[in-house]
N, C-alpha and C positions, 0 to 999 in steps of 0.2 A: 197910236201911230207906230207903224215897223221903223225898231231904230240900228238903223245902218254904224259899224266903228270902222274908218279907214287908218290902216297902222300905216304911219309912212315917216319920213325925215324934213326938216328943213334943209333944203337946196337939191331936191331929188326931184329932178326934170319928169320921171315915169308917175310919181307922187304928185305931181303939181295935174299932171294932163290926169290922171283919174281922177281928180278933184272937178277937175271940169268938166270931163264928161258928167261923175253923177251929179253937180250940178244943174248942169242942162237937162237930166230926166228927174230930177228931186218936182218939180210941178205936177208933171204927167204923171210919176208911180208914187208919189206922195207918201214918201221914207224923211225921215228925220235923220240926219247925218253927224257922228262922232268921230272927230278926228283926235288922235290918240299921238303922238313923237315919241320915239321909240330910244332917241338919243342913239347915244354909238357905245353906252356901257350897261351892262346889266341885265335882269332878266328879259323884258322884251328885246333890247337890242341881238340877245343873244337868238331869242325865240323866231323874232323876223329878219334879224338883218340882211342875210341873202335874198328874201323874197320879196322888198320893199317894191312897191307898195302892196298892201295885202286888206283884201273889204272883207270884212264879216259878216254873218246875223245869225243871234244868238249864237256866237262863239263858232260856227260852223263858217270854215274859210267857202267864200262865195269864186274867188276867182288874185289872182296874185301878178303882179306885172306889169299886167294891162286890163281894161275894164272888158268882161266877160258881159256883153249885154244881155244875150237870151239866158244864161245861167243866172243874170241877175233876175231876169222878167222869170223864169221859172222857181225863182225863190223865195222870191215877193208874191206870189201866185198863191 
């Protein structure tokens, strides 16, 4: 199964709704999802903090912000 990492924060409203959306297509594109907290010190916090939230696979940023559907559906592809 393709496995999906979303970098995001606890309390990050943009991180809460990407969660939901690929949620709501985790049935239909049938990805396995890693959620990852970035905290607010350190190397990732340093790597993503501006861009939170940010979906990967295989390490290759899929989309940052907000949920990219067709760039997701042509990565899963």
């Amino acid at each position: 199964m393709t496995e999906l990492v979303l970098y995001g924060r606890a309390g990050c409203h943009l991180c809460d709704e990407m969660r939901a959306g690929l949620q709501a297509l985790q049935p239909q594109l049938g990805f396995a999802l890693t959620e990852v907290d970035v905290g607010w010190e350190g190397g990732l916090a340093e790597r993503y903090g501006r861009l939170l939230p940010v979906l990967e696979l295989a390490g290759q940023e899929i989309c940052h912000y907000f949920l990219d559907e067709a760039r997701l559906r042509t990565a899963l592809a």
